[in-house]
C-alpha positions in Angstrom: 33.4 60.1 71.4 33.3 59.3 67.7 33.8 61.5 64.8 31.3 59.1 62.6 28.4 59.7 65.2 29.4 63.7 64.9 28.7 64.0 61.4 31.8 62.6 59.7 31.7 63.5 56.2 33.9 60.8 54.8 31.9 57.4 54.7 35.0 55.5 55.8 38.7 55.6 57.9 41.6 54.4 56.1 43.3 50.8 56.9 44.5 50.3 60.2 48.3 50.6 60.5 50.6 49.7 62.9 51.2 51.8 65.7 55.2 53.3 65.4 57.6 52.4 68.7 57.9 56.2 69.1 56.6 59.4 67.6 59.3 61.7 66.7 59.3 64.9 64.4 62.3 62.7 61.5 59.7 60.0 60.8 57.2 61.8 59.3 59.0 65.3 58.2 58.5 64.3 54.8 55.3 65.3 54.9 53.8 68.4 55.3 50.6 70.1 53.9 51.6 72.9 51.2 49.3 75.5 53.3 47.9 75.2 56.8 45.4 76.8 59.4 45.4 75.5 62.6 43.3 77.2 65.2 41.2 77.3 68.5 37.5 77.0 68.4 35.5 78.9 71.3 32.1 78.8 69.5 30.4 76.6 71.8 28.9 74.5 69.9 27.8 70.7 69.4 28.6 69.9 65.9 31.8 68.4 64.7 32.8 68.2 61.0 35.9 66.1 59.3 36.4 65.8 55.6 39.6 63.9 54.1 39.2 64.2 50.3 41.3 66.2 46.9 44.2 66.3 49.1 42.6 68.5 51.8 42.3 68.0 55.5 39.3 70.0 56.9 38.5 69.5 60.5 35.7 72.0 62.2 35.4 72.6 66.4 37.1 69.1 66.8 38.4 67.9 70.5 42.3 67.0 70.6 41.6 63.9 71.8 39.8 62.2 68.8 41.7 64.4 66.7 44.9 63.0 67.3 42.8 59.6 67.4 41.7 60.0 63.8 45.7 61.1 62.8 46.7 58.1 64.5 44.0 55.7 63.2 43.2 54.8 65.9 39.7 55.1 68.6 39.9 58.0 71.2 40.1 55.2 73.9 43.4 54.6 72.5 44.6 58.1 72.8 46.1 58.4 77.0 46.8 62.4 78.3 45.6 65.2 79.7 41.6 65.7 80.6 42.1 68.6 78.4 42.4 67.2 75.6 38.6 66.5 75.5 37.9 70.4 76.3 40.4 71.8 73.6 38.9 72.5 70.0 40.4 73.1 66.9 39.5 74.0 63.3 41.7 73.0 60.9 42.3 73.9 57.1 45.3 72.5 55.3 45.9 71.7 51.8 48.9 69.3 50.2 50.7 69.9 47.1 48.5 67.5 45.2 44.9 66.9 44.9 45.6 62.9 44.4 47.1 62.9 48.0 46.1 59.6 49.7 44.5 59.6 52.8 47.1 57.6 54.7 48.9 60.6 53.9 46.9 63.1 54.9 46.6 61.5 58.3 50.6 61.9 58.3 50.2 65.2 57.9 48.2 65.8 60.6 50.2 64.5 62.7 53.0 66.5 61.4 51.4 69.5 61.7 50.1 68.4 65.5 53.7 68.2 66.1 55.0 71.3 64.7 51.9 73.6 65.5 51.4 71.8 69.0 54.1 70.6 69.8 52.6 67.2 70.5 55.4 64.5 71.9 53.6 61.1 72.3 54.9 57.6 72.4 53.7 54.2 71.5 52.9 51.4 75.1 50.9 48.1 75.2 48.3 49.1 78.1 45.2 46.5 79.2 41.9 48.0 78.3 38.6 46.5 78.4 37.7 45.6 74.7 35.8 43.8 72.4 37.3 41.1 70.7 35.4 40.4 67.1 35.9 36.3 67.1 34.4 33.2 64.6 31.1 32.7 65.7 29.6 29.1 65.2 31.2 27.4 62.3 32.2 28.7 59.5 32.3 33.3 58.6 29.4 34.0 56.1 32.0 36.3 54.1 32.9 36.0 50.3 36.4 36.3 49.6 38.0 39.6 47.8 40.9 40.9 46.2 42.8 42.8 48.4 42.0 46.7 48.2 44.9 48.3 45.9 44.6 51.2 48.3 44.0 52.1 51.6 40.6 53.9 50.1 39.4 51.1 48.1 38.5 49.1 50.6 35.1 50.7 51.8 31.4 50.3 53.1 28.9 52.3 52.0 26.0 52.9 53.9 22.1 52.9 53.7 18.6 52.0 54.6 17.8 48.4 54.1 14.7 46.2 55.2 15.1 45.8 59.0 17.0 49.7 59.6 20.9 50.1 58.7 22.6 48.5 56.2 26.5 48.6 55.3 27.9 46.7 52.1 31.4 46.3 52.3 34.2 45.5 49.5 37.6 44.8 50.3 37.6 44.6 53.7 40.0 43.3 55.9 38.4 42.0 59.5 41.2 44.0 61.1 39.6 47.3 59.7 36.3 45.5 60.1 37.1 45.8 63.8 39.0 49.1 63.9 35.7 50.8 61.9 33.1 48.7 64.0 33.2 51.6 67.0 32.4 54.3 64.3 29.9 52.0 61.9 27.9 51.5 65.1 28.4 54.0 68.3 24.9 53.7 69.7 26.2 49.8 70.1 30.2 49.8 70.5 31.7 52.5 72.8 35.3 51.0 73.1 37.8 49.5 70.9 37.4 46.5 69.2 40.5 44.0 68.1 40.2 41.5 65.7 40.9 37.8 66.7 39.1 36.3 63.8 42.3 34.7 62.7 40.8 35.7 59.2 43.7 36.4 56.5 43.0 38.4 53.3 40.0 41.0 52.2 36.1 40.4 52.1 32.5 40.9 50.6 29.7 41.4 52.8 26.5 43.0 53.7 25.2 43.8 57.0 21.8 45.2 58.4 20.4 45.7 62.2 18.6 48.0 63.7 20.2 51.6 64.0 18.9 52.6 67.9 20.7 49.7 70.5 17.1 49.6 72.6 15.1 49.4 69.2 11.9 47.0 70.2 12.0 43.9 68.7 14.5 45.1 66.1 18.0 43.0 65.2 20.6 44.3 67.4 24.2 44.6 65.6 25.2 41.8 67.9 22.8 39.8 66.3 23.3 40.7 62.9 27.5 40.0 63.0 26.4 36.5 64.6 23.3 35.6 62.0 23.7 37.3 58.7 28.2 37.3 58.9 29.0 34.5 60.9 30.9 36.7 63.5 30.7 37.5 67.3 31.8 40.1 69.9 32.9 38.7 73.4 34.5 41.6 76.1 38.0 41.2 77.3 40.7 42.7 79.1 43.8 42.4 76.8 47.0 44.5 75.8 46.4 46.7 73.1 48.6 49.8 71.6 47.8 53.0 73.3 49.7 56.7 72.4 50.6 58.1 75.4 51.1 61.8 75.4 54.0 63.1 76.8 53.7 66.6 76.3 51.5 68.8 73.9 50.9 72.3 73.8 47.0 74.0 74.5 47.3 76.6 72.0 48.5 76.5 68.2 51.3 78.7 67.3 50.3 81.6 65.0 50.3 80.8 61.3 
């Protein structure tokens, strides 16, 4: 499950970060959203809705599981606990002290306020998952070189229409949040994590198009499109990767 393919309001996830060794309440105490609402949503319906922007974190009928994913910044395959944690849903409404917030924040927010409202306990393992490792294809990348983004939100894709369906133009990018973001850039193609293993150091340029429906006739799958127009492939393996393990996490939020 994907929050981009649920109508993800914000166009991009911040840089991938390194997971911590272990997830307790001292690391991230420091910061806390000025006002927060945290509660269960029995609605019933379909639609999920995430919005990281001014400083606010607003999150509408979202499951725990790629909740906690999108805290973490990491994909919901990466997130290991209870079956429940697909079934649970949550709006959320918080605010920090200042509008000028970053996002990286925010996301440690959440997990603050997962922690405290929750009472999530989770820790950090290496487990082997089938993946998707984004590797040099033929030769040489088809990437231009970039400065590297002065923040975690400079570096960004924006999206569109283009000649042969979807097109992304990135600036800034690093191929490790190239891979991390290929999962929600793409769903209909990539349902499971990807790991970079480009070997590619610094920040890039590029542009991108394919078709947007995986069994479009006749038009340029993704896979395709990464190999021809950027120079860059996607092989399946079985490999070690960072997973949070939930130890222990509460169903219901405690009262405001």
């Amino acid at each position: 499950m994907h929050l981009r393919g649920m109508v993800l309001s914000v166009c991009a996830l911040a840089l991938l970060v390194v997971l911590e060794t272990g997830v307790g309440r001292s690391q991230i105490a420091s910061l806390s959203f000025e006002v927060a609402d945290v509660k269960i949503n029995s609605s019933g319906g379909a639609q999920v809705r995430v919005n990281l922007s001014n400083g606010q974190f607003l999150a509408s009928n979202v499951p725990l599981r790629p909740l906690i994913a999108e805290a973490w910044t990491i994909t919901p395959d990466g997130v290991v606990g209870p079956s429940w944690l697909d079934d649970v849903r949550v709006d959320i409404a918080a605010k920090a002290s200042s509008p000028q917030t970053t996002d990286a924040d925010l996301r440690l927010m959440v997990r603050s306020l997962l922690q405290d409202r929750m009472k999530l306990v989770a820790h950090t393992e290496n487990r082997e998952q089938r993946v998707l490792a984004l590797m040099i294809w033929k030769g040489k990348p088809k990437l231009t070189p970039s400065d590297a983004p002065r923040t975690a939100e400079e570096g960004d894709c924006s999206f569109g229409g283009g000649t042969i369906g979807l097109r992304a133009v990135c600036t800034h990018m690093t191929m490790a949040r190239l891979a991390h973001e290929l999962p929600e850039i793409a769903p209909r193609y990539i349902d499971q994590r990807v790991i970079d293993q480009t070997n590619l150091q610094g920040a890039w340029d590029f542009t991108v198009e394919w078709a947007p429906l995986a069994d479009a006739g006749g038009g340029l799958s993704l896979f395709a499109a990464l190999q021809g127009q950027l120079g860059l492939e996607l092989k399946a393996r079985r490999l070690p990767v960072p997973v949070l393990v939930i130890d222990s996490m509460e169903k219901t939020p405690t009262p405001n």
